[in-house]
VOTORGU-555592 format. One record per residue (C-alpha): x, y, z; residue number from 1. Coordinates in nm, 4 decimals, padded with zeros to 6 digits. Layout:
VOTORGU-555592
- xx_yy_zz_nr
- X_Y_Z_NUM
...
***
This chain:
VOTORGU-555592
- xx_yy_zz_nr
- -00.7248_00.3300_-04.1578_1
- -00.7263_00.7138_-04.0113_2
- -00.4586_00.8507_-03.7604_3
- -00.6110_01.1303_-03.5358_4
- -00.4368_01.2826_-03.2122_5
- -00.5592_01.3107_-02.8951_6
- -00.4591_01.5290_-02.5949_7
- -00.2252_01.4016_-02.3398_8
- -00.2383_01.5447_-02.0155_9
- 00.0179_01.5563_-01.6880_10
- -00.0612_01.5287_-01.3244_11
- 00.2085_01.6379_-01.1480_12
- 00.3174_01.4961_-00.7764_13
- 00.2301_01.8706_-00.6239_14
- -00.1031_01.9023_-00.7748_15
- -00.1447_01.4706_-00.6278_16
- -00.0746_01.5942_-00.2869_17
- -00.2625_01.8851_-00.2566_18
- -00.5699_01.7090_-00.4090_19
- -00.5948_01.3542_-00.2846_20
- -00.7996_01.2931_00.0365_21
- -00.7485_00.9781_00.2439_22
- -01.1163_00.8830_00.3005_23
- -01.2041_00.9361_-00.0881_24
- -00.8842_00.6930_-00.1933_25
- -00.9819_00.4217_00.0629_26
- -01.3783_00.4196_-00.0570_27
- -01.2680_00.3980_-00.4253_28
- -00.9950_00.1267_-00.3198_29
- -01.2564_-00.0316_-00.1222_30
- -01.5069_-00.0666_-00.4166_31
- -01.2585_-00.1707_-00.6672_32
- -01.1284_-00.4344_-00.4605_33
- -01.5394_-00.5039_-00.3936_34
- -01.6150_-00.7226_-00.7109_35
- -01.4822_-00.9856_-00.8257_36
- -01.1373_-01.0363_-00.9948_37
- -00.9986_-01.2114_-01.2903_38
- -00.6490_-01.3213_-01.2750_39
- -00.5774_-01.0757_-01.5834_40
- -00.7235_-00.7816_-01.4026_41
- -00.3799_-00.6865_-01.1808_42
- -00.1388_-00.9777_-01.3079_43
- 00.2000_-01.0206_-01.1296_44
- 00.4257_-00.7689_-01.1234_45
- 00.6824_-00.7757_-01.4140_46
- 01.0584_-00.7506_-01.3214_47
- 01.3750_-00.6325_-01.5455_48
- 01.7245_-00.6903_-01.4037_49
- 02.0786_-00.6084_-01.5355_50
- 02.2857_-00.6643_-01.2378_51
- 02.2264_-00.3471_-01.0148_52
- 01.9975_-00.2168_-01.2735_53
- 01.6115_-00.2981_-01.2518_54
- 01.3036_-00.1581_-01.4015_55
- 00.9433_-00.2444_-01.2694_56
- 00.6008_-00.2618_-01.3796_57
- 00.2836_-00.2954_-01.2503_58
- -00.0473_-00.3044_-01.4811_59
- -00.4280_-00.3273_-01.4143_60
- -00.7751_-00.3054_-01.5966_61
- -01.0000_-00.1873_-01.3211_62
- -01.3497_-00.3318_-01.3435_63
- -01.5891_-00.0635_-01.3798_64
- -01.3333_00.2199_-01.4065_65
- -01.2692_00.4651_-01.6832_66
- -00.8895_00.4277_-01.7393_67
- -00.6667_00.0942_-01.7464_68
- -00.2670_00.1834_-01.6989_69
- 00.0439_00.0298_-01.5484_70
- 00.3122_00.2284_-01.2738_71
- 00.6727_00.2317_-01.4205_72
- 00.9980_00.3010_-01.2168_73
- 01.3570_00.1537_-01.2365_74
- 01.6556_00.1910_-01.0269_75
- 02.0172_00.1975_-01.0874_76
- 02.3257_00.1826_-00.9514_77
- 02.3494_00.5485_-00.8250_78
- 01.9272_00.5201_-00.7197_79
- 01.7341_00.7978_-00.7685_80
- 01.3475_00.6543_-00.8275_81
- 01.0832_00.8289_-01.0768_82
- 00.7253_00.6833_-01.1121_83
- 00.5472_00.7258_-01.3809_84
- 00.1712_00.6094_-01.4794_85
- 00.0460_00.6191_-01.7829_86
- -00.3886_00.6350_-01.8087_87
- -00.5466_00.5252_-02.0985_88
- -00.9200_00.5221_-02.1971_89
- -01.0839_00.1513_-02.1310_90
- -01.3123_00.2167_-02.3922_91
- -01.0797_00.3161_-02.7086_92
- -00.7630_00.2790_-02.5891_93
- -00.6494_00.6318_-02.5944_94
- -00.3517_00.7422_-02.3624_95
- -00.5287_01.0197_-02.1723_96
- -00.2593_01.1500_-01.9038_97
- 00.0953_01.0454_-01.7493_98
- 00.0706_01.0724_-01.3627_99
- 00.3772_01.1770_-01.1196_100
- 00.3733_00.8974_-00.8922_101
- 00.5603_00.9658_-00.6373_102
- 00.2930_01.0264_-00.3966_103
- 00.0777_00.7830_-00.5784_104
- 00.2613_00.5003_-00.3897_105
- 00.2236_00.5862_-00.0155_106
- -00.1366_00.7394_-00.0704_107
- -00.2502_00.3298_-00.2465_108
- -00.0466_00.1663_-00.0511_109
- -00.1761_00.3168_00.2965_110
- -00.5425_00.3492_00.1994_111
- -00.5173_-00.0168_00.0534_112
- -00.3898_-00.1040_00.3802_113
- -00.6975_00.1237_00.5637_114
- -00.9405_-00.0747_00.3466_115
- -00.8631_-00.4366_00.4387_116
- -00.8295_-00.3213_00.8700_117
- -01.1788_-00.1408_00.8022_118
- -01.3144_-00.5300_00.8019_119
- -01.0280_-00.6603_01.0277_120
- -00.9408_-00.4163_01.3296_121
- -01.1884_-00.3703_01.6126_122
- -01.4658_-00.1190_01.5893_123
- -01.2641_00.0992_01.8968_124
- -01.0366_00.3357_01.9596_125
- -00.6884_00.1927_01.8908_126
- -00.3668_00.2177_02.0373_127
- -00.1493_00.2144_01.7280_128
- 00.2764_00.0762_01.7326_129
- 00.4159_00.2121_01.4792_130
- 00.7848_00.0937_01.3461_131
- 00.8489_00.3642_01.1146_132
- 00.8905_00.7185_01.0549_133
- 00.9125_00.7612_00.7076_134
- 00.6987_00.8717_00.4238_135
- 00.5129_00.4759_00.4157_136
- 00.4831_00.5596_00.8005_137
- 00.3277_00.8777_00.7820_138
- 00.0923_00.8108_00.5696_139
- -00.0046_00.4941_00.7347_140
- -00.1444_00.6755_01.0269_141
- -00.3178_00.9343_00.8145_142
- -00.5244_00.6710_00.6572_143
- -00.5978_00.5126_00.9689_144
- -00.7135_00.7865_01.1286_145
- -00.9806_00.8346_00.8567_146
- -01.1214_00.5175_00.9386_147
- -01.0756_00.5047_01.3173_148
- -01.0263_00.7083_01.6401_149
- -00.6515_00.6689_01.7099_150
- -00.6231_00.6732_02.1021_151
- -00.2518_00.6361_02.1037_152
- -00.0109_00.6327_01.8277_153
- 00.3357_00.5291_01.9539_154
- 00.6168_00.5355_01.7111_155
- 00.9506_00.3889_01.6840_156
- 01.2147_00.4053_01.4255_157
- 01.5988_00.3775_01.4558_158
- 01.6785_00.8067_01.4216_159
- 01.5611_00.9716_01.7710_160
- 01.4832_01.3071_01.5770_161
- 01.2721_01.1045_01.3178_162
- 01.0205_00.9306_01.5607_163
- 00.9708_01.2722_01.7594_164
- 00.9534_01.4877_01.4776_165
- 00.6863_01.2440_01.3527_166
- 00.5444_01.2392_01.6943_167
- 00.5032_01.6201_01.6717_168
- 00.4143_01.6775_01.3775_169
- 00.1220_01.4299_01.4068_170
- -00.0124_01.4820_01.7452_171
- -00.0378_01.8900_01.5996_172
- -00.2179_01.7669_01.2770_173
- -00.4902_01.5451_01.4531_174
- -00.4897_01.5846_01.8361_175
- -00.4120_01.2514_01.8749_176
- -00.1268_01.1791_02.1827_177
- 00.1827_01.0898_02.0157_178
- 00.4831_00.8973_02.2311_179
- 00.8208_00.8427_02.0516_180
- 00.9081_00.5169_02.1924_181
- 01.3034_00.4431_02.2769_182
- 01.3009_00.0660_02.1494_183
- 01.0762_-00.1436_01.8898_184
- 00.9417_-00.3216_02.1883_185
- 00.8363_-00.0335_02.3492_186
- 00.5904_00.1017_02.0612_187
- 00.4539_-00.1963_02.0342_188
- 00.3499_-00.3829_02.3617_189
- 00.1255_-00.1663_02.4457_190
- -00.1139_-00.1144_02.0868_191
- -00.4003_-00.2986_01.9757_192
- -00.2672_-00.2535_01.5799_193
- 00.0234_-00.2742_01.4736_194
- 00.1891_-00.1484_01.1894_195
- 00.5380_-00.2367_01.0363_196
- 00.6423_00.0379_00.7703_197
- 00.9823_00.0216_00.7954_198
- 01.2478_-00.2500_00.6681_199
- 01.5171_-00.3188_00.9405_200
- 01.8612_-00.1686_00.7822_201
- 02.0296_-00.4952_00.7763_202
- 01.7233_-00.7112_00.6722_203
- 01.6822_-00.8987_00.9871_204
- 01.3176_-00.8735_01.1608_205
- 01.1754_-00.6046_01.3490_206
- 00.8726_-00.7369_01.4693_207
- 00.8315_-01.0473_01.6896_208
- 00.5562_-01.2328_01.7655_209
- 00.6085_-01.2310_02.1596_210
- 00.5220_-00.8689_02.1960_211
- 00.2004_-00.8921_02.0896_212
- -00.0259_-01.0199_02.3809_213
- -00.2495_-00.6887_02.3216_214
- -00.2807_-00.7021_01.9491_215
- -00.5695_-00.7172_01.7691_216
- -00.4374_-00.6783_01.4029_217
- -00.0829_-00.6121_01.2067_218
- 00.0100_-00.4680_00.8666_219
- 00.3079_-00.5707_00.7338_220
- 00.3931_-00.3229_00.4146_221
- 00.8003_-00.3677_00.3929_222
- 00.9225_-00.6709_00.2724_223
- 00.7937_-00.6683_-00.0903_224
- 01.0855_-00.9226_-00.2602_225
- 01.2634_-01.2042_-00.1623_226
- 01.5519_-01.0473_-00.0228_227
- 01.3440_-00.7976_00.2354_228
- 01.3014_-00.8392_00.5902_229
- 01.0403_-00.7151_00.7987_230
- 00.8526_-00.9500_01.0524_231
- 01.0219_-01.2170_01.3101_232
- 00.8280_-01.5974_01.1448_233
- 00.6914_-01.5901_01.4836_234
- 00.4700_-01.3044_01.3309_235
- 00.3417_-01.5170_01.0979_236
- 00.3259_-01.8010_01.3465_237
- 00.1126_-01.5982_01.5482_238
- -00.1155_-01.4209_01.2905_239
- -00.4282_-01.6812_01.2580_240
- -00.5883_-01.4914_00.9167_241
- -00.3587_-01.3350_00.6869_242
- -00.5136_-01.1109_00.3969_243
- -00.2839_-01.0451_00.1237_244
- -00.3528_-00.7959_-00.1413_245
- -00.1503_-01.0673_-00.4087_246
- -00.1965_-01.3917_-00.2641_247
- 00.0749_-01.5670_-00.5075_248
- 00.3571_-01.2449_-00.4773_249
- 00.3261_-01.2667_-00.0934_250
- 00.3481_-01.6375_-00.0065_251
- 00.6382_-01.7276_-00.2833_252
- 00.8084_-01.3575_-00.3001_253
- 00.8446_-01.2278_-00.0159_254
- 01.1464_-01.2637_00.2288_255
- 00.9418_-01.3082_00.5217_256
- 00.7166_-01.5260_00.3947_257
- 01.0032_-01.7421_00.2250_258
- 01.1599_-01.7569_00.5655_259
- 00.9079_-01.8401_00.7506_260
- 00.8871_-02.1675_00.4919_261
- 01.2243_-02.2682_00.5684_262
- 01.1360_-02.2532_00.9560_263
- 00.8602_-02.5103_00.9195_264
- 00.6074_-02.2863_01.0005_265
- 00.2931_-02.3395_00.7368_266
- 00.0915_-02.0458_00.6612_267
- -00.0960_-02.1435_00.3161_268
- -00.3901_-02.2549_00.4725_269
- -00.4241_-01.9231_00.6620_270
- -00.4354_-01.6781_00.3538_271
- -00.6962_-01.5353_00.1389_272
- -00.6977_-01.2556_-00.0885_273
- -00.7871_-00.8807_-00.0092_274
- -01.0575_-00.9055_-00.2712_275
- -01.2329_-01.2073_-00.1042_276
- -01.2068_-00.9997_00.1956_277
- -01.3713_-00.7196_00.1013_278
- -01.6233_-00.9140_-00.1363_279
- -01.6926_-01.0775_00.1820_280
- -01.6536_-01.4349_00.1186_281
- -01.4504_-01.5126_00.3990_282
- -01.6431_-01.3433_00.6635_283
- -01.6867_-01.6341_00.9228_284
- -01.3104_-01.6613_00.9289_285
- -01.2342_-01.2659_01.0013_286
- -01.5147_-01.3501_01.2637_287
- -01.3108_-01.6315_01.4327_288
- -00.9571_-01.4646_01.3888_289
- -00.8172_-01.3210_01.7013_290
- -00.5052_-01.1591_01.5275_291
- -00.5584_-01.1365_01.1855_292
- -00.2359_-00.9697_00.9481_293
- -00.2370_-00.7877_00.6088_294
- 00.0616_-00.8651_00.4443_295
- 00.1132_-00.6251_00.0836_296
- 00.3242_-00.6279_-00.1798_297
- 00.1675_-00.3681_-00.3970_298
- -00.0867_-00.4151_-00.7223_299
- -00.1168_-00.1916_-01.0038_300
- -00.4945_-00.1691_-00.9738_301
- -00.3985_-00.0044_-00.6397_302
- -00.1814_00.2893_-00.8408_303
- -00.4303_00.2396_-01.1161_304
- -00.7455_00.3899_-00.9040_305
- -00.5722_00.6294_-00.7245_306
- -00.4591_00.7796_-00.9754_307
- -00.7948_00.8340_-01.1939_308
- -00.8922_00.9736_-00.8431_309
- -00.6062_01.2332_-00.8705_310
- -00.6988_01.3022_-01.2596_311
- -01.0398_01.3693_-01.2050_312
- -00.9795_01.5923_-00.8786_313
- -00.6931_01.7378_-01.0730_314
- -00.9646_01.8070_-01.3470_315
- -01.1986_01.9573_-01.1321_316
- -00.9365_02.2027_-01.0117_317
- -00.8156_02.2742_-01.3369_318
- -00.4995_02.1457_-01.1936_319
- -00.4100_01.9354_-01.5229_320
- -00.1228_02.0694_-01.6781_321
- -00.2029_01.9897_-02.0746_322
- 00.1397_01.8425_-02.2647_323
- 00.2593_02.0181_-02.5581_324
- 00.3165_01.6589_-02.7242_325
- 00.1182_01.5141_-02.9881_326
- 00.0520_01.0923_-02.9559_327
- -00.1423_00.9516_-03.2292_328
- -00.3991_00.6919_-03.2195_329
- -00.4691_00.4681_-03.4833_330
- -00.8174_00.3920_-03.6332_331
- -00.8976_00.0804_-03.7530_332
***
């Protein structure tokens, strides 16, 4: 047996911001989530709990990739979230870099949610509700807009100055007309996709089913464990394909899912996976669907190929900041 050391590497969350762009993270979501998956490749998320305390982790072997890795965060009682993801090599099972993933999360979970309305939202120029104004929110419409014209984007969320500021601020970015609607209702009758990116403060819905007459597609990001609220089970009623990125973690996991079970309405039958989406097998049925819904949890091959995206760009730019720490690796 020899020991030898290899050089460990840190991406922080500036260099991940400055570096990452939308339409690259969607394509490399879109291929990853483009071949076939074994149930080891992203297994269930792993859970911790002490009371108030919790730690989380999500791990993945992308197929085809160079790195495998996991995202770790925790919370306690006095929250205050870090996320960190560690890379190592597929091939000798080196760690190669520990990733700042705070930006990590929105940019995946966004451009995993861009990738799956690529294949279910109408080839046209959308009129967008938005419930939300907050980092998940923000980038939401960013990685819509690389993939679509955005006619409208109409955003509501409970803090007047946080809908127009976001209303501002995008319409300046992008051109794109901006209204800060005054009710949920309001931001939404009107759009042909609709996006819910923002848990309701006391964990009752804040999406219902009957304001959707013009809707074409939803994405439901915020209710991610059994005690989260997001969509009204008229939502799920209503949706007649739903695409979830972890078929088992969003029918058994999820509060709105759970409550739509206890209201008798069955939705089983109507879900498939984001990788049979996008590997195509279930193309007759996103034909057929006339309001199809991508419901997400999060998946560590998600934070797993964005962030080899961020290590090589942060490569490139010589924006890897190398760790005066030595691991060793032992040879066999």
């Amino acid at each position: 047996m020899t020991v030898s050391n290899a050089a460990v590497s840190f991406v922080p969350a500036s260099a991940v911001l400055e570096i990452l762009d939308w339409k690259q993270v969607i394509e490399s979501l879109s291929r990853a989530y483009s071949v076939p998956h074994g149930p080891m490749v992203s297994p269930l998320r792993t859970v911790a709990r002490n009371g108030r305390i919790w730690l989380r982790s999500l791990t993945a072997i992308p197929p085809g990739a160079r790195f495998m890795g996991g995202k770790l965060f925790g919370m306690g009682p006095k929250p205050a979230i870090n996320y960190l993801i560690p890379l190592f090599e597929q091939e000798t099972g080196e760690l190669r870099a520990l990733v700042d993933g705070a930006f990590i999360t929105s940019f995946r979970t966004a451009s995993t949610s861009a990738a799956a309305l690529d294949v279910l939202a109408p080839k046209e120029d959308l009129v967008i509700g938005m419930i939300g104004s907050g980092q998940e929110a923000v980038a939401h419409a960013r990685a819509i807009h690389a993939i679509r014209r955005i006619g409208e984007l109409r955003i509501f969320s409970p803090t007047p100055e946080s809908r127009a500021r976001f209303a501002k601020t995008f319409q300046a970015e992008t051109g794109v007309t901006c209204v800060a609607a005054d009710t949920p209702e309001d931001a939404v009758r009107p759009a042909t996709l609709v996006v819910a990116a923002a848990r309701s403060r006391d964990e009752s819905p804040i999406l219902y089913g009957d304001w959707l007459d013009n809707c074409r597609a939803v994405v439901s990001v915020g209710s991610t464990v059994p005690e989260q609220r997001e969509i009204d089970t008229s939502v799920v009623a209503r949706s007649d394909l739903i695409v979830c990125d972890v078929l088992e973690e969003v029918m058994h996991e999820t509060g709105d899912m759970i409550a739509a079970k206890k209201a008798g309405v069955s939705f089983e039958q109507k879900c498939v996976s984001l990788n049979d989406l996008l590997c195509g097998k279930v193309a007759d049925r996103v034909r057929s669907a006339s309001m199809p819904m991508f419901k997400s949890v999060g998946a560590g091959i998600q934070d797993i190929v964005c962030a080899e995206l961020a290590y090589e760009l942060a490569d490139k730019a010589r924006r890897l900041v190398p760790l005066p720490i030595e691991f060793y690796r032992k040879t066999i």
